[in-house]
C-alpha positions in Angstrom: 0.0 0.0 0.0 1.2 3.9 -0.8 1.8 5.0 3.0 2.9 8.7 1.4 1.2 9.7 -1.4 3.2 12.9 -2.0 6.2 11.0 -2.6 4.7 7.6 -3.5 6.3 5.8 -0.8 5.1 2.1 0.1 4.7 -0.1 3.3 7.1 -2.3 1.8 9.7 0.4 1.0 9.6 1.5 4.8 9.4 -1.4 6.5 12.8 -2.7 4.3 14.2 0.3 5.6 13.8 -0.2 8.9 14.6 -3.8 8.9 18.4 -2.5 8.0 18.3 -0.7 11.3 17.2 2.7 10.2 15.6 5.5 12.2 12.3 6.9 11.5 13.9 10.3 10.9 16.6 8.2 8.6 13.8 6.9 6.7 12.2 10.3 6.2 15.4 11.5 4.8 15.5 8.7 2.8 12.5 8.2 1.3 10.9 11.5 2.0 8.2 10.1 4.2 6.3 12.2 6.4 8.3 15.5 4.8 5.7 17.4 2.8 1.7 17.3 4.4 2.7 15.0 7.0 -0.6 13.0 7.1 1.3 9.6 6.6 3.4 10.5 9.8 1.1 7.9 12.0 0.9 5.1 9.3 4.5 5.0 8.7 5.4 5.4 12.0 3.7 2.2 13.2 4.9 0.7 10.0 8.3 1.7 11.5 7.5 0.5 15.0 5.9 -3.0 14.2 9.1 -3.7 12.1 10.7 -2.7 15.6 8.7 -4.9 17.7 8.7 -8.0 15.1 12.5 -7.7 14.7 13.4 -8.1 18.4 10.1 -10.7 18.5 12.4 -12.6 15.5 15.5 -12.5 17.3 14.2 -14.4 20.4 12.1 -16.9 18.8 13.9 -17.3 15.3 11.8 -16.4 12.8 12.3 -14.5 9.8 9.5 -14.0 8.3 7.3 -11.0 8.9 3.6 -11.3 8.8 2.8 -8.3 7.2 5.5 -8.5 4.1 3.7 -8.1 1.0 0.4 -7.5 3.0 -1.3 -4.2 1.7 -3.7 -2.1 3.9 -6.8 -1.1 2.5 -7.2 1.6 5.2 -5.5 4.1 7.3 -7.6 1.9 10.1 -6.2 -1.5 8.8 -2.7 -0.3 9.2 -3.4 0.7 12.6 -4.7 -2.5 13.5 -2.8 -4.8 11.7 -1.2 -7.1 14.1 
């Protein structure tokens, strides 16, 4: 799904980014997320932070593959309650 429509930038694109270990505001700088009307700042932020959570989630239990890869919200809702 197109998190930032002013600069076209996907789910997919931000979560890769984060997975490398990169900062929200690395990410913005980046990709240009969250930069010009700001009203992606939530959806990509939680994009960010369920990478985050999943990441350290993979580490303990060994898994590498995350749920939501490839998974494209419908809504601004769905992203926030995708789990």
């Amino acid at each position: 799904m197109i998190v930032c429509v002013c600069h076209r930038v996907s789910d997919k694109e931000i979560h890769h980014h984060a997975s490398e270990g990169k900062s929200f505001e690395d990410i913005q700088i980046d990709l240009g997320v969250a930069t010009q009307c700001g009203r992606c700042e939530d959806c990509a932020r939680d994009v960010v932070e369920r990478q985050r959570h999943y990441g350290a989630r993979c580490l303990e239990n060994h898994l590498y593959d995350p749920p939501f890869v490839g998974h494209f919200f419908k809504t601004k809702q769905e992203c926030f309650l995708f789990s």
